[in-house]
C-alpha positions as CSV (number, residue, x, y, z in Angstrom):
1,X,87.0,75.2,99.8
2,X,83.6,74.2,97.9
3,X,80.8,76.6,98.7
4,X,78.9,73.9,101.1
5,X,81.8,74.3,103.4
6,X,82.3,78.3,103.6
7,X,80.8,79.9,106.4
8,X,79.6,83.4,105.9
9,X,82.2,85.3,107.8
10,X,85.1,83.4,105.5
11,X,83.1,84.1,102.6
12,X,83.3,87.6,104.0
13,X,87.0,87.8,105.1
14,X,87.7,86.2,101.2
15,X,85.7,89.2,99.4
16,X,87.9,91.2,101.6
17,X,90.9,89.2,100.2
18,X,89.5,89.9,96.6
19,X,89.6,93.7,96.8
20,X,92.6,94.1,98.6
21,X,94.2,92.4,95.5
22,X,91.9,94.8,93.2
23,X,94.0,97.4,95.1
24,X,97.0,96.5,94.6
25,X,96.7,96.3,90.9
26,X,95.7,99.2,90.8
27,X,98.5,100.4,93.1
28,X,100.9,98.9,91.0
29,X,100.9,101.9,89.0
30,X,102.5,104.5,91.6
31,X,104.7,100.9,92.8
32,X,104.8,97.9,90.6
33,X,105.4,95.6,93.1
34,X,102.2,95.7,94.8
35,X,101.0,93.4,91.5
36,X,103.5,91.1,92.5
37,X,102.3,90.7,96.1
38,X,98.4,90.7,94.2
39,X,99.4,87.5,92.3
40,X,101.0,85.6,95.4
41,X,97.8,86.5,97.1
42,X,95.8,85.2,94.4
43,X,97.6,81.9,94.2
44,X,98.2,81.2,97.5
45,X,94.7,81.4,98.8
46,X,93.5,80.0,95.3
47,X,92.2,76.9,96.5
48,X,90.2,79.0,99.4
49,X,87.7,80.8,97.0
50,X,87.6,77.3,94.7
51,X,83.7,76.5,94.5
52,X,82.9,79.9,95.8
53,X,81.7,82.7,93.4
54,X,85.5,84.6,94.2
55,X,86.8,82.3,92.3
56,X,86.3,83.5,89.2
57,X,87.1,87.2,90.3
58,X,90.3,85.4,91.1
59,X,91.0,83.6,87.5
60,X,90.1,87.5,86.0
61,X,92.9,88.9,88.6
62,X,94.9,86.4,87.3
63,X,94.5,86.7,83.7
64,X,94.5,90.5,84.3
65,X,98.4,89.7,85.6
66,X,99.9,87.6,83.3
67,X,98.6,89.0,80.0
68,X,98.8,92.3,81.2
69,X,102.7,91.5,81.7
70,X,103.1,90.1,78.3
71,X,101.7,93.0,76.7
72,X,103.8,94.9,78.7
73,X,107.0,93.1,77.7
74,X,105.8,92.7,74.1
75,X,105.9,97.3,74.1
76,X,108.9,97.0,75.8
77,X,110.4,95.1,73.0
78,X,108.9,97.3,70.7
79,X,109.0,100.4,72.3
80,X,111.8,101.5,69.8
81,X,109.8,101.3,67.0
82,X,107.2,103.4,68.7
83,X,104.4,101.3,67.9
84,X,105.6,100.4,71.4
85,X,104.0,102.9,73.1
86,X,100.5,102.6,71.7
87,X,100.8,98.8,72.8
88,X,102.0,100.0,76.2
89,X,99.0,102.0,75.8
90,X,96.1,99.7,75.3
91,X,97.3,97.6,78.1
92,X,97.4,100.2,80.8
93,X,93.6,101.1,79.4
94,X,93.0,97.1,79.1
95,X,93.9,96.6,82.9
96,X,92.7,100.0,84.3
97,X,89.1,98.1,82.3
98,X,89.9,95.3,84.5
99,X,90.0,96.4,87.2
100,X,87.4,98.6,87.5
101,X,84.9,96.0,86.4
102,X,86.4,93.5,88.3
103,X,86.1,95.7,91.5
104,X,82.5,97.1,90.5
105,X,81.3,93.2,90.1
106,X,82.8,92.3,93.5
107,X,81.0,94.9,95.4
108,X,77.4,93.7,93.7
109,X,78.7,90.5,94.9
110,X,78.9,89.4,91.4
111,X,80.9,86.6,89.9
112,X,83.0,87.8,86.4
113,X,81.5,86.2,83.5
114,X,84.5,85.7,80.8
């Protein structure tokens, strides 16, 4: 949707959308699924917050994802050699970061800058 065409209560109903899948990346933690269910949110209902000023929280959630998993695998791989764990490390800090700016800019109704 461009932002001529969103009504208030969608724009609403998608900020709504936006912190529910701040939740469940940060839920993901205690259940790693939720983050799974966060990035079907995020691309299914991509196009919705497309002209909006969601959608860049949406690109952050969705960059926040994907290299958060890589890092992820990449101290997996390497988790033998134990310079795994401090890359395991700086990613949980990296997304926890995410996150919390990502939810702090969404509730000052503030588009993420990159």
């Amino acid at each position: 949707m461009s932002e001529a065409f969103v009504v208030p209560g969608d724009e609403q109903s998608l900020k709504k959308l936006t912190q529910v899948v701040y939740v469940l990346y940060a839920l993901s933690y205690f259940a790693g699924v939720t983050a799974i269910v966060g990035i079907i949110i995020n691309y299914v209902k991509k196009d919705d917050v497309e002209g909006t000023w969601l959608e860049s929280h949406f690109r952050w959630q969705i960059r926040t994802f994907w290299y958060g998993m890589l890092w992820a695998v990449i101290g997996a791989l390497t988790f033998f050699v134990l310079i795994g764990m401090a890359i395991l490390f700086a990613n949980f800090c990296w997304i926890i970061y995410r996150i919390v700016k990502g939810w702090l800019n969404l509730n000052e109704n503030k588009p993420m800058t990159f």
